[in-house]
C-alpha positions as CSV (number, residue, x, y, z in Angstrom):
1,X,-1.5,-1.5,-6.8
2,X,1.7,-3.9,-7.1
3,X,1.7,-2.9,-11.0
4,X,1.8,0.7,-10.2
5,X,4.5,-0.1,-7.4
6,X,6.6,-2.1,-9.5
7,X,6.7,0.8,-11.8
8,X,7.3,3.2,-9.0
9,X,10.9,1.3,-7.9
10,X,11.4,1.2,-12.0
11,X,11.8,4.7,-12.5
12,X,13.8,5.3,-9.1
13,X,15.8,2.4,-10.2
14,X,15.3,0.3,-7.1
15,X,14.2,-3.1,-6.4
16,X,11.5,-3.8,-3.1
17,X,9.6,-6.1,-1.8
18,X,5.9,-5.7,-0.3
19,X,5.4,-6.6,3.5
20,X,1.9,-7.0,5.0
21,X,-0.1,-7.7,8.0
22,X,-1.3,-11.3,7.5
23,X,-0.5,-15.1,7.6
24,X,0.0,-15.3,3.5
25,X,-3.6,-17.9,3.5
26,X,-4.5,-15.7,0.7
27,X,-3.1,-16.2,-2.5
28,X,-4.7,-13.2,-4.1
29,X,-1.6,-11.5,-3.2
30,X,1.2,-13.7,-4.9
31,X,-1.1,-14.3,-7.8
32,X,-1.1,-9.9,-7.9
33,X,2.6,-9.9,-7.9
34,X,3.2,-13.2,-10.6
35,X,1.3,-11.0,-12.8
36,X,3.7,-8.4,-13.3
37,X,6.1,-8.8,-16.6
38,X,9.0,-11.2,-16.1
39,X,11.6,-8.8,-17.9
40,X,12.2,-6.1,-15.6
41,X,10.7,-6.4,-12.4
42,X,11.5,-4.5,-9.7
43,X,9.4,-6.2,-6.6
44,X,11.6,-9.0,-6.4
45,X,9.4,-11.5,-4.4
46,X,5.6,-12.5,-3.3
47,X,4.8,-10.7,-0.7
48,X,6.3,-11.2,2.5
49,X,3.5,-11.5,5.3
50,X,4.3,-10.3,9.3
51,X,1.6,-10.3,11.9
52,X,1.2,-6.6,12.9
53,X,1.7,-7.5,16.6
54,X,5.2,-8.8,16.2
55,X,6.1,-5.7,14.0
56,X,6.2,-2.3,14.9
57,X,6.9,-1.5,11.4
58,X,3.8,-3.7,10.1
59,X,1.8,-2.0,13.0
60,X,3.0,1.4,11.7
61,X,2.2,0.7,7.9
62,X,-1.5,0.1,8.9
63,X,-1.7,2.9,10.5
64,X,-0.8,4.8,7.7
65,X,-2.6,2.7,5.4
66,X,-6.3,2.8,7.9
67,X,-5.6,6.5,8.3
68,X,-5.5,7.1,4.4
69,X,-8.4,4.8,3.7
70,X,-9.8,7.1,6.4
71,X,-9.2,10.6,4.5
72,X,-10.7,9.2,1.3
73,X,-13.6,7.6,3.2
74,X,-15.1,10.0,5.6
75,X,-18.4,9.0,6.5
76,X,-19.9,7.2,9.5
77,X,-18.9,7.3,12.7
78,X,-15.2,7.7,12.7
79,X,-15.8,11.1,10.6
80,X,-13.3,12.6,13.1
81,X,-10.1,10.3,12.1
82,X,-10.8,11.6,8.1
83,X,-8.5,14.3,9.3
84,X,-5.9,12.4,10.9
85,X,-3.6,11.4,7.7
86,X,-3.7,14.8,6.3
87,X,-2.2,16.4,9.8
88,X,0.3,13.6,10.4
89,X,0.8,11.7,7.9
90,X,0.2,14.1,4.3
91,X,3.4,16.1,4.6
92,X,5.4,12.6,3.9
93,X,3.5,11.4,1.4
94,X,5.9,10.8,-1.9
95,X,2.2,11.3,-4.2
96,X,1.1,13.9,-2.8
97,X,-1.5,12.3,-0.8
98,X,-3.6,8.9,-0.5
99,X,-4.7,7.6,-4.0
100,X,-7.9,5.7,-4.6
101,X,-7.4,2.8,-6.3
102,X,-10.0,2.0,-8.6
103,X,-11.2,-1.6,-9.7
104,X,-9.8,-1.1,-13.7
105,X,-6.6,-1.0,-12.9
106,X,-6.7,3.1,-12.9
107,X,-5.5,5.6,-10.4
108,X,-7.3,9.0,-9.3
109,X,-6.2,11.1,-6.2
């Protein structure tokens, strides 16, 4: 996901930086972003971590994000929610909708 992001700001020519819920005790995600090439990155930083309830922004994301997740997941007992993103969310959605992300690396939607 930051690989695919990091070549998302490439091609619009903008730099970013990823923000997340969290306390940053995980270094899974600094050790995602230090992957990325050297020459020519675009998110310009580790990721930047916010608890969600000091952000309305962070509280917002995961929304988004949970509400996706939802719409690609639709079993069990919050079966109702699966339509949620598609309704509120789908319309904004730069790709089109919520892509699965797969555990090679590779991108389906």
């Amino acid at each position: 996901m930051v690989a695919m992001l990091d070549r998302n700001l490439g091609a619009h020519g903008c730099f970013g930086m990823i923000v997340m819920d969290g306390d940053g005790s995980n270094a899974i995600y600094a050790r995602g972003h230090r992957a990325l090439d050297g020459q020519g990155r675009r998110l310009i930083e580790d990721p930047f971590f916010r608890h969600a309830n000091s952000s309305q922004w962070v509280q917002i994301a995961d929304f988004a994000a949970w509400t996706a997740y939802r719409s690609l997941r639709p079993t069990g007992r919050r079966n109702k929610i699966s339509s949620w993103y598609g309704r509120l969310l789908g319309h904004l959605d730069v790709n089109g909708g919520p892509l699965a992300l797969r555990p090679q690396g590779h991108l389906s939607m």
